[in-house]
mmCIF entry with sequence, helices, sheets and N, C-alpha, C, O atoms, coordinates in Angstrom:
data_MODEL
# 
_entry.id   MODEL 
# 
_entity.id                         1 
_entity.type                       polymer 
_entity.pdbx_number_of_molecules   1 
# 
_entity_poly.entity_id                      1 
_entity_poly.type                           'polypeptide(L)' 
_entity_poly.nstd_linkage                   no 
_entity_poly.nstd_monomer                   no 
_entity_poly.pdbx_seq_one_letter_code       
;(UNK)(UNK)(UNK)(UNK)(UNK)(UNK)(UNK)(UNK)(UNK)(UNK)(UNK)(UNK)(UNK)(UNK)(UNK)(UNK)
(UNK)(UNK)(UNK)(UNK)(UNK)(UNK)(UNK)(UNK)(UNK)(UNK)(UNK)(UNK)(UNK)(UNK)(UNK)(UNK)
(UNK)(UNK)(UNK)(UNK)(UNK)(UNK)(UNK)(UNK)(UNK)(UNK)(UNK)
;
_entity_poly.pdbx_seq_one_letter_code_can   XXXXXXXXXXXXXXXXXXXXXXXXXXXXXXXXXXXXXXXXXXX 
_entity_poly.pdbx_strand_id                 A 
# 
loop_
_entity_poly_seq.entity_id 
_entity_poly_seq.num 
_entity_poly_seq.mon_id 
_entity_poly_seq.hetero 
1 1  UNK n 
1 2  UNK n 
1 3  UNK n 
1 4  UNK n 
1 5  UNK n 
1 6  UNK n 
1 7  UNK n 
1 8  UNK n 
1 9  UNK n 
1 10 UNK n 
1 11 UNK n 
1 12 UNK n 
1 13 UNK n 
1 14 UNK n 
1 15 UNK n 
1 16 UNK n 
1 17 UNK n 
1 18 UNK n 
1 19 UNK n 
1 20 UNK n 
1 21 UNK n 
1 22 UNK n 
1 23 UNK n 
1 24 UNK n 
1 25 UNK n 
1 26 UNK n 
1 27 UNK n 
1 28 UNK n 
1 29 UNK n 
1 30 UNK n 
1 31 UNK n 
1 32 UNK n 
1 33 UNK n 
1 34 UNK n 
1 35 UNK n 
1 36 UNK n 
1 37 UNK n 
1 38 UNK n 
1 39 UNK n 
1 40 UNK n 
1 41 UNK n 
1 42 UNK n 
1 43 UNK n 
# 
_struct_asym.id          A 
_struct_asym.entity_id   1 
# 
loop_
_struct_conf.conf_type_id 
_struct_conf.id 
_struct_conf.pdbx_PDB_helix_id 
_struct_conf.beg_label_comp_id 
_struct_conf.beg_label_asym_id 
_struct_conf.beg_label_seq_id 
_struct_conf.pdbx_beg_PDB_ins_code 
_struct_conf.end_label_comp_id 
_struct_conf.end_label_asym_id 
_struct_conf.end_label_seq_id 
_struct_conf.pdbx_end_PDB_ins_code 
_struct_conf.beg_auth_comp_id 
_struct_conf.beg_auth_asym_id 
_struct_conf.beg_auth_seq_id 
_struct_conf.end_auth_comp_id 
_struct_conf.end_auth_asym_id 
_struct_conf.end_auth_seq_id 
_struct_conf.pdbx_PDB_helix_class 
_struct_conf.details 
_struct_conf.pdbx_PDB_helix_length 
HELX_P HELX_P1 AA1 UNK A 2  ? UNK A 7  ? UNK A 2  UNK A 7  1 ? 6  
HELX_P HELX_P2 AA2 UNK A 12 ? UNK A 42 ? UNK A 12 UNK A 42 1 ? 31 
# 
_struct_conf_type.id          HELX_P 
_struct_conf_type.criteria    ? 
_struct_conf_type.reference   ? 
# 
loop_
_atom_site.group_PDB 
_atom_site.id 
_atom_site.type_symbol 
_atom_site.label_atom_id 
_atom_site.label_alt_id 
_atom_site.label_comp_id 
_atom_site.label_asym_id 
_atom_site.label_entity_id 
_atom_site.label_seq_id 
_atom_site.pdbx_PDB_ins_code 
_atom_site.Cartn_x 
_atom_site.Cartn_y 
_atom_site.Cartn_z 
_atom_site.occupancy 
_atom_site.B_iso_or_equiv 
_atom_site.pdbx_formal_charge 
_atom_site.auth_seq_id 
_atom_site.auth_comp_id 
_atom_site.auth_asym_id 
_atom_site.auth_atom_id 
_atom_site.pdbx_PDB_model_num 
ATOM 1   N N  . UNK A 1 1  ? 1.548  27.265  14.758  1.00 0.00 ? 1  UNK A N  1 
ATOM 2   C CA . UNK A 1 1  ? 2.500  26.172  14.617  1.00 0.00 ? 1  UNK A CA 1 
ATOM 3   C C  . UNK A 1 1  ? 1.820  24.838  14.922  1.00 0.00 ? 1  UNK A C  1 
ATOM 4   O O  . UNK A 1 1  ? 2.043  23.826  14.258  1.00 0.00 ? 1  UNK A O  1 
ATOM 5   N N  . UNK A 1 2  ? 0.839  24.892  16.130  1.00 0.00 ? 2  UNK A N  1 
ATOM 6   C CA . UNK A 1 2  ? 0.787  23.482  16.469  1.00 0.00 ? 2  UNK A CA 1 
ATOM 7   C C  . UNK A 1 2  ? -0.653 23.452  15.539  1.00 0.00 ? 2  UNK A C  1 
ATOM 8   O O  . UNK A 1 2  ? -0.874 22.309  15.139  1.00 0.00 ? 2  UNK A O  1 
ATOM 9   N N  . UNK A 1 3  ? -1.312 24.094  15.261  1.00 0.00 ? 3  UNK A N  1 
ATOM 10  C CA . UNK A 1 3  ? -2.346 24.116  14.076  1.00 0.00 ? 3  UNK A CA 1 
ATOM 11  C C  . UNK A 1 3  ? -1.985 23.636  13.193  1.00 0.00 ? 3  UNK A C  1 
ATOM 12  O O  . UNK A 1 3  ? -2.328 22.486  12.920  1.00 0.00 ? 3  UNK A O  1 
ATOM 13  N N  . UNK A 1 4  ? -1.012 24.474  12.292  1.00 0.00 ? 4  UNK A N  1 
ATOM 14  C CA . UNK A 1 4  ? -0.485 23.625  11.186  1.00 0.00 ? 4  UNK A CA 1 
ATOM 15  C C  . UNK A 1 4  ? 0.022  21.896  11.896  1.00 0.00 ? 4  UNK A C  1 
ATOM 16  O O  . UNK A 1 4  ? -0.904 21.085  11.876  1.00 0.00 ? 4  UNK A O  1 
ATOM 17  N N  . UNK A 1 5  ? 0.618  21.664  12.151  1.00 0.00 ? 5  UNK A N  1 
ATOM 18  C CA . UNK A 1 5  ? 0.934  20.114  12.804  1.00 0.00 ? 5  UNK A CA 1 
ATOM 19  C C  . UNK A 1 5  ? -0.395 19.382  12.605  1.00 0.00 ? 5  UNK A C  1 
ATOM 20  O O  . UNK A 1 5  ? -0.552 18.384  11.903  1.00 0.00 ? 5  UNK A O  1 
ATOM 21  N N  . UNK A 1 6  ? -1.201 19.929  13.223  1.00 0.00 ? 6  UNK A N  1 
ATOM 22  C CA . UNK A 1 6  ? -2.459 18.796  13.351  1.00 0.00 ? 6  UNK A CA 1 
ATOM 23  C C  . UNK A 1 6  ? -2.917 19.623  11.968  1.00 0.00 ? 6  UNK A C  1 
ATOM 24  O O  . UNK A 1 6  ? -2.232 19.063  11.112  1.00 0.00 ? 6  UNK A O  1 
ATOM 25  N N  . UNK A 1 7  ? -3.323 20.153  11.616  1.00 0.00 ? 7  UNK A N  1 
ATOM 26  C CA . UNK A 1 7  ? -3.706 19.995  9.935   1.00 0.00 ? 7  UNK A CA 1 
ATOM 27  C C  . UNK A 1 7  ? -2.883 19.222  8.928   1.00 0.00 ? 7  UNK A C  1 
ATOM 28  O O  . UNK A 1 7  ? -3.299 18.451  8.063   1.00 0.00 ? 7  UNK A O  1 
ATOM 29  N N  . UNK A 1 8  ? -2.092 19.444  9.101   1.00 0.00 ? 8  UNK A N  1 
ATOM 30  C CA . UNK A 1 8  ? -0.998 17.596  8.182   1.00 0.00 ? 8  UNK A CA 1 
ATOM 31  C C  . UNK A 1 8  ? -0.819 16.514  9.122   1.00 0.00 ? 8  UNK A C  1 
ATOM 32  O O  . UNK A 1 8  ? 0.167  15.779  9.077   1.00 0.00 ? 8  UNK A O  1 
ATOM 33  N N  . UNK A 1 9  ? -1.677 16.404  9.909   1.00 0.00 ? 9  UNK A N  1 
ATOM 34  C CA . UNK A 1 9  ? -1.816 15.035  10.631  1.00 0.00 ? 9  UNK A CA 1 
ATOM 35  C C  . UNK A 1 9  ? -3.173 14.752  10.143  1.00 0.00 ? 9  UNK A C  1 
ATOM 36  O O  . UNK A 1 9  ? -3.294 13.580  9.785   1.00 0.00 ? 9  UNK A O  1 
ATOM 37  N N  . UNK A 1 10 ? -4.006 15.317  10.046  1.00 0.00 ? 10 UNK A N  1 
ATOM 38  C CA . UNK A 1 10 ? -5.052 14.817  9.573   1.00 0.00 ? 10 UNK A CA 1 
ATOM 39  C C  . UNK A 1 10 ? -5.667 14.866  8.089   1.00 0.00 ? 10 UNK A C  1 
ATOM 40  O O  . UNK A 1 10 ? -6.781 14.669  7.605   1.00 0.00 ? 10 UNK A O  1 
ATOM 41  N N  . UNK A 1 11 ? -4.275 15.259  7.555   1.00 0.00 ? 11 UNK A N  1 
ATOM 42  C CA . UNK A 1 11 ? -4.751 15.123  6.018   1.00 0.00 ? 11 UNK A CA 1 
ATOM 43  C C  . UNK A 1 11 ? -4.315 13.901  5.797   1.00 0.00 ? 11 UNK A C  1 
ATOM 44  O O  . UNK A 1 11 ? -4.919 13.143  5.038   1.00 0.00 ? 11 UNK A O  1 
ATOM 45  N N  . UNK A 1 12 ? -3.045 13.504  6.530   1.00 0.00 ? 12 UNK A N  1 
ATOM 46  C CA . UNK A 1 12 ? -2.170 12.069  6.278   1.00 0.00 ? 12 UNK A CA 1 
ATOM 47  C C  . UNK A 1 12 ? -3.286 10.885  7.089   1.00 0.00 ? 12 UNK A C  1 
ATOM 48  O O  . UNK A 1 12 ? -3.529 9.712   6.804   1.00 0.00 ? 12 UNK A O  1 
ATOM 49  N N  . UNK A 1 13 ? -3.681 11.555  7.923   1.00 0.00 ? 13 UNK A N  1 
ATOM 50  C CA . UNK A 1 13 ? -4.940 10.422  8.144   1.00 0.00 ? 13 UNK A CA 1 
ATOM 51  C C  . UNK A 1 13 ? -6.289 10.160  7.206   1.00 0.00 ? 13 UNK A C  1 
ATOM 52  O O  . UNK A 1 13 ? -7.067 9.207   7.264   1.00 0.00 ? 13 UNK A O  1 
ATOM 53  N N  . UNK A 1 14 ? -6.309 11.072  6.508   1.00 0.00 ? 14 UNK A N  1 
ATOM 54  C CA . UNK A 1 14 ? -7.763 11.283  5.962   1.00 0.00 ? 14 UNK A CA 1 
ATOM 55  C C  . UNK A 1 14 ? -6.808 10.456  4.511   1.00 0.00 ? 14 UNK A C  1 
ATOM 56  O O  . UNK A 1 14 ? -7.585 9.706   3.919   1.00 0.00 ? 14 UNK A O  1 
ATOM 57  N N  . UNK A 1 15 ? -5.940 10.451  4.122   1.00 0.00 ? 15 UNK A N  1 
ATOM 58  C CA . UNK A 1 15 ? -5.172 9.761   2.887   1.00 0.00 ? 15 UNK A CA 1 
ATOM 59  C C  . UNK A 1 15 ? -5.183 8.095   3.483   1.00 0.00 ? 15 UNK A C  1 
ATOM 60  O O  . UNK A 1 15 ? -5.383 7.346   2.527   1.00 0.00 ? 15 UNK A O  1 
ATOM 61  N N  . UNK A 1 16 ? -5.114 7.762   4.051   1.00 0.00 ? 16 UNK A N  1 
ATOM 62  C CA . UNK A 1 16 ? -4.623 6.303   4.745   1.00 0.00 ? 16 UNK A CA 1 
ATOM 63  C C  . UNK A 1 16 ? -5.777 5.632   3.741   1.00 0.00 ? 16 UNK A C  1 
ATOM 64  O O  . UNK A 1 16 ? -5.437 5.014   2.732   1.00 0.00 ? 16 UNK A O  1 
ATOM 65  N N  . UNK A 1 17 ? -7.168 5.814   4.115   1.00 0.00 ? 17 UNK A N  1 
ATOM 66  C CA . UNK A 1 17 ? -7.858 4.973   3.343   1.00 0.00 ? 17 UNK A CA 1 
ATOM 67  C C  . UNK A 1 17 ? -7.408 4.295   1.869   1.00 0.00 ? 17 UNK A C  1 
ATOM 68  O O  . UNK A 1 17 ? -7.095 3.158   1.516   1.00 0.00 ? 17 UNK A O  1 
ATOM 69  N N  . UNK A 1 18 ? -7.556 5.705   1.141   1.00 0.00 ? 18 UNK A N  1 
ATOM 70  C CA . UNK A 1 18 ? -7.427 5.575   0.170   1.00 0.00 ? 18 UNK A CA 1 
ATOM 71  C C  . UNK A 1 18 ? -5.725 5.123   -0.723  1.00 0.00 ? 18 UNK A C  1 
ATOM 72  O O  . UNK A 1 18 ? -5.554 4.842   -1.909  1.00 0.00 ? 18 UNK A O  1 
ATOM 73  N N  . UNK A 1 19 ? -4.837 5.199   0.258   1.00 0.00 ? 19 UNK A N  1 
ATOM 74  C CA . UNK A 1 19 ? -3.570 4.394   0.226   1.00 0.00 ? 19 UNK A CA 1 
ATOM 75  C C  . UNK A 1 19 ? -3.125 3.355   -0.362  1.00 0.00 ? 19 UNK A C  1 
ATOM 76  O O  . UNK A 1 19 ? -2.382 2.975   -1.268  1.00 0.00 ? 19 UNK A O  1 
ATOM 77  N N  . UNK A 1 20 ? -4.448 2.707   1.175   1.00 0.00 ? 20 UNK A N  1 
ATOM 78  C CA . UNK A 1 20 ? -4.416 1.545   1.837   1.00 0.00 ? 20 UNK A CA 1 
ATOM 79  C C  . UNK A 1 20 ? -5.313 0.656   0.209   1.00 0.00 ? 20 UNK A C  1 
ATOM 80  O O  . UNK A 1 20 ? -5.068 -0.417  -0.343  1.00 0.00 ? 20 UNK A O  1 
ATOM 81  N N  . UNK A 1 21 ? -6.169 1.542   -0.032  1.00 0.00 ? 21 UNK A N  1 
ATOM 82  C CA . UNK A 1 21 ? -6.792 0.742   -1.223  1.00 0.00 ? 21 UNK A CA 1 
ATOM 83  C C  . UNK A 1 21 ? -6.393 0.491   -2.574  1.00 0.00 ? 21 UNK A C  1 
ATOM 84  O O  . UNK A 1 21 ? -6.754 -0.377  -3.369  1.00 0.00 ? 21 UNK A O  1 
ATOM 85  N N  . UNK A 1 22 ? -5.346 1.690   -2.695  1.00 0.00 ? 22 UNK A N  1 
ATOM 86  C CA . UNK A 1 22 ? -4.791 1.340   -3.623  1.00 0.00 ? 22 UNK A CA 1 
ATOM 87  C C  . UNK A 1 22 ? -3.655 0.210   -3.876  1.00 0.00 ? 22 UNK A C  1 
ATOM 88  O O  . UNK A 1 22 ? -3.558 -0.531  -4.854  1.00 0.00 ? 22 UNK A O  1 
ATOM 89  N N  . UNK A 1 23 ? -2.623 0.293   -2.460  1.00 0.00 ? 23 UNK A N  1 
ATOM 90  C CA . UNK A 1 23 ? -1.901 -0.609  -2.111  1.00 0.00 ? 23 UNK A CA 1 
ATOM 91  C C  . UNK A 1 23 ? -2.170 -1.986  -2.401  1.00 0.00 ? 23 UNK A C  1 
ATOM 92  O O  . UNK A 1 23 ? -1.382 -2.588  -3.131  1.00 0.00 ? 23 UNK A O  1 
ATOM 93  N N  . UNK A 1 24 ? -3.500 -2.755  -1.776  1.00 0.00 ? 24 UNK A N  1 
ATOM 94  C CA . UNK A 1 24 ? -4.400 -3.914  -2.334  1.00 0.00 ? 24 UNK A CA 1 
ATOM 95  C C  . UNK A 1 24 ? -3.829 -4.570  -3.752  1.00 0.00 ? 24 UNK A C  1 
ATOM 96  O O  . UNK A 1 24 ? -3.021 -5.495  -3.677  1.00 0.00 ? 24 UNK A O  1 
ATOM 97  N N  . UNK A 1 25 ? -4.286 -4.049  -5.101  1.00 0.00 ? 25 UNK A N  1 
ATOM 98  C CA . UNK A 1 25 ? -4.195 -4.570  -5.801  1.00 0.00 ? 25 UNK A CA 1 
ATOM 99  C C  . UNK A 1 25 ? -2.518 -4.713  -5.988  1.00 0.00 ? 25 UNK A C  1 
ATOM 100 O O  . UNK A 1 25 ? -2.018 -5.821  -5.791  1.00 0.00 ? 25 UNK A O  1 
ATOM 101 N N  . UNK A 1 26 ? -2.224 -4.321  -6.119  1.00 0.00 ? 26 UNK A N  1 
ATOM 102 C CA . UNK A 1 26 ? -0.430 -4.041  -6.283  1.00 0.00 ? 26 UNK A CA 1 
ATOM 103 C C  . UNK A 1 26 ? -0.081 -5.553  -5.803  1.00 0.00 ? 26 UNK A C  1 
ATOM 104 O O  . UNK A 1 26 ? 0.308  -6.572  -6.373  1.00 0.00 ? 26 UNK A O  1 
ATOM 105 N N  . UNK A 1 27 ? -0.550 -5.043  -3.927  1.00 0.00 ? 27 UNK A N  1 
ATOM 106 C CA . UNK A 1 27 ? 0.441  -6.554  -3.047  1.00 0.00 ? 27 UNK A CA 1 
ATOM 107 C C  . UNK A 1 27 ? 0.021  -7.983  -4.031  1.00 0.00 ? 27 UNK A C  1 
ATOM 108 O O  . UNK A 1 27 ? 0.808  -8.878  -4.340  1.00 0.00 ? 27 UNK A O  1 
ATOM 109 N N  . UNK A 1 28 ? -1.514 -7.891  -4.427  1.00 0.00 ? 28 UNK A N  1 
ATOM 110 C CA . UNK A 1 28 ? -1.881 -9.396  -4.767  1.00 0.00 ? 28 UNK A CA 1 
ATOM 111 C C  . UNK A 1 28 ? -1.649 -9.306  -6.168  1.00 0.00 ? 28 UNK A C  1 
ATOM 112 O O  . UNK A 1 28 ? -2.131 -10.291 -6.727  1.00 0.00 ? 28 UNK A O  1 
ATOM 113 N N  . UNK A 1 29 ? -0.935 -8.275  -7.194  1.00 0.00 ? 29 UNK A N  1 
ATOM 114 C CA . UNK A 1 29 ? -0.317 -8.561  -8.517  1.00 0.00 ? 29 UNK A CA 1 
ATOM 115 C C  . UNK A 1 29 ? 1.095  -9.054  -7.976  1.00 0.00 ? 29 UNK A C  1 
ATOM 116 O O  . UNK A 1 29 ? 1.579  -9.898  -8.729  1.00 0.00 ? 29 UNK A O  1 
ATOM 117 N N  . UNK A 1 30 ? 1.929  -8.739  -6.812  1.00 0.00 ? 30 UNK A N  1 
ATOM 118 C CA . UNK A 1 30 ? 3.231  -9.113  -6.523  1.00 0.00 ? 30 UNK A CA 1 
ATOM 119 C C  . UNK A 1 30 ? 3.023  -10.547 -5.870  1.00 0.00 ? 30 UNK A C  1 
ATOM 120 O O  . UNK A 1 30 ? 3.824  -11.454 -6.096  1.00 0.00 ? 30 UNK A O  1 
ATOM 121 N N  . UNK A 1 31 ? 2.121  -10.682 -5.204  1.00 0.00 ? 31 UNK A N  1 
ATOM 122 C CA . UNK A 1 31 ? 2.201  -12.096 -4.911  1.00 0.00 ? 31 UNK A CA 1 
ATOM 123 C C  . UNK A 1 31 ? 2.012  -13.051 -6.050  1.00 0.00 ? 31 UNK A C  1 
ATOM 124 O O  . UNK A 1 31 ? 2.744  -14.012 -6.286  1.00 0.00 ? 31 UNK A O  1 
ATOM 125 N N  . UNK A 1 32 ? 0.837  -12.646 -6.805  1.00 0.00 ? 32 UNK A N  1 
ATOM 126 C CA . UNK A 1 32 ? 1.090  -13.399 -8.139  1.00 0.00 ? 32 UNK A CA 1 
ATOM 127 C C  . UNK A 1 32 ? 2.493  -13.896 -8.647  1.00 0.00 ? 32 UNK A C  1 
ATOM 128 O O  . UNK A 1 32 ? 2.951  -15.034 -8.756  1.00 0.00 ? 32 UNK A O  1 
ATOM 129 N N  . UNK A 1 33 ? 2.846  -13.067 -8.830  1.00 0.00 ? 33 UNK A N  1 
ATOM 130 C CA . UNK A 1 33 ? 4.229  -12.503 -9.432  1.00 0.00 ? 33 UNK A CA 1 
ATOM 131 C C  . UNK A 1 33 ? 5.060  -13.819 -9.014  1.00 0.00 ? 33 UNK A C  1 
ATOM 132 O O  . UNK A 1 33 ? 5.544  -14.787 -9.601  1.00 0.00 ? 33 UNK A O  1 
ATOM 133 N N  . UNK A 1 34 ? 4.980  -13.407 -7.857  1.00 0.00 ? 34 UNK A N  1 
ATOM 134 C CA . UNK A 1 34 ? 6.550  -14.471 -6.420  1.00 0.00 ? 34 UNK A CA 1 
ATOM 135 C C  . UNK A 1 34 ? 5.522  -15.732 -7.055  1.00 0.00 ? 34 UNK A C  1 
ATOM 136 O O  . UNK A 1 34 ? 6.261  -16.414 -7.765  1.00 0.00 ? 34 UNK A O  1 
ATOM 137 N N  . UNK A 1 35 ? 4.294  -16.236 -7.079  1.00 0.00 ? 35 UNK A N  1 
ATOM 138 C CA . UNK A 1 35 ? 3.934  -17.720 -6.844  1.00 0.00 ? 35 UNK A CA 1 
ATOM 139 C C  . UNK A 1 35 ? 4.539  -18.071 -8.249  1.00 0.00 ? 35 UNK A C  1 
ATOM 140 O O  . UNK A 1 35 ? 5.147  -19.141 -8.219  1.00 0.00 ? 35 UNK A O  1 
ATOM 141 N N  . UNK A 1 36 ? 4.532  -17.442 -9.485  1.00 0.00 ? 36 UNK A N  1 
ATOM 142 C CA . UNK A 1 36 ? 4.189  -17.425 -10.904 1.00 0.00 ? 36 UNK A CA 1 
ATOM 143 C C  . UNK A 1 36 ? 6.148  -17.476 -11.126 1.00 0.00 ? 36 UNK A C  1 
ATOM 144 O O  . UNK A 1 36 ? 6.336  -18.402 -11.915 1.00 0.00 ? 36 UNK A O  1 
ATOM 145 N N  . UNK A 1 37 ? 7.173  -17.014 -10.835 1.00 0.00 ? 37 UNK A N  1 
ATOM 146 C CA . UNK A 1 37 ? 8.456  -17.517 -10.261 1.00 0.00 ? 37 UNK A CA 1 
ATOM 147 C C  . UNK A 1 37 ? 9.003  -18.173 -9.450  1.00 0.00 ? 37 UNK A C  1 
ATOM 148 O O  . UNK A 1 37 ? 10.195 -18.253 -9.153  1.00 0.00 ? 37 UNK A O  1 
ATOM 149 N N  . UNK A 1 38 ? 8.098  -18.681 -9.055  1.00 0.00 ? 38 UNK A N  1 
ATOM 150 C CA . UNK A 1 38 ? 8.300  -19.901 -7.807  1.00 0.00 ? 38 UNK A CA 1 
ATOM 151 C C  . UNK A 1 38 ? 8.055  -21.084 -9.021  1.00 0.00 ? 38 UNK A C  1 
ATOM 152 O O  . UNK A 1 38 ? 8.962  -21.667 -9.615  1.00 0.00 ? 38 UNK A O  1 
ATOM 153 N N  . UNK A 1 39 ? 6.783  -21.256 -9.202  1.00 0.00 ? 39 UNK A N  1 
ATOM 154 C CA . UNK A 1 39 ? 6.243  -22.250 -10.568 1.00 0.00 ? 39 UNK A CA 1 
ATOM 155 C C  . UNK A 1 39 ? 7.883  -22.063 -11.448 1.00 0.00 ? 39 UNK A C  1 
ATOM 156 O O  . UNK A 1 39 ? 8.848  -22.737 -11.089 1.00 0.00 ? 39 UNK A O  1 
ATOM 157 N N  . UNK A 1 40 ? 7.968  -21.110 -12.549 1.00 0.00 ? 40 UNK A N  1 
ATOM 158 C CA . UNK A 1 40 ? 8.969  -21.363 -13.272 1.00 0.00 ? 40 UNK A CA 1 
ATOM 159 C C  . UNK A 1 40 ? 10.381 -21.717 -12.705 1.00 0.00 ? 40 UNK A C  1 
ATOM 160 O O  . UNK A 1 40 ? 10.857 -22.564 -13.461 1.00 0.00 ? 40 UNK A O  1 
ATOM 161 N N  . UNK A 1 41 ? 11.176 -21.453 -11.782 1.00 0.00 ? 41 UNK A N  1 
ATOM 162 C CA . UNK A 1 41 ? 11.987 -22.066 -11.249 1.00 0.00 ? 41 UNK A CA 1 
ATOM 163 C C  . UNK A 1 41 ? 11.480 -23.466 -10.552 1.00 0.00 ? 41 UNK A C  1 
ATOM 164 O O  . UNK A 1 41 ? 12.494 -24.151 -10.685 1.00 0.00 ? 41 UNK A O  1 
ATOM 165 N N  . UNK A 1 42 ? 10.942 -23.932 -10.180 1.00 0.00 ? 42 UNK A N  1 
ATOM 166 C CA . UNK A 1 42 ? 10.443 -25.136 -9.883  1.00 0.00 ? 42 UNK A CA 1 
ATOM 167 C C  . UNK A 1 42 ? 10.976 -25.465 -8.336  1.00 0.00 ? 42 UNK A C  1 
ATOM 168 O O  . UNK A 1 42 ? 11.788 -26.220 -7.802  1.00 0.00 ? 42 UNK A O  1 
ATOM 169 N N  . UNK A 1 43 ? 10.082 -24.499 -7.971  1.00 0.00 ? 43 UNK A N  1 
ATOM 170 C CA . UNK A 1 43 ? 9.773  -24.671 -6.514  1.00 0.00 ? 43 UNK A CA 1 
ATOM 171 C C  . UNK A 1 43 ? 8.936  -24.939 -5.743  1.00 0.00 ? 43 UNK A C  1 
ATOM 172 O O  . UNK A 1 43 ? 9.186  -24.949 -4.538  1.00 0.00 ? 43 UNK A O  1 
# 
């Protein structure tokens, strides 16, 4: 039981990196996004 536990604790850790990197491009296409509707509403 507590084996299994820490074997999906450390797969969810061993995933974080690669998450985390994918996450990246996304946030700075959405910030685009918000500045690029900010511009057209005229803010």
């Amino acid at each position: 039981m507590i084996t299994a536990k820490l074997t999906a604790a450390q797969k969810v850790l061993a995933a974080i990196p690669a998450t985390v990197a994918a996450a990246k491009p996304v946030g700075e296409l959405v910030g685009r996004a918000l500045v690029w509707c900010g511009k057209a509403v005229g803010m």
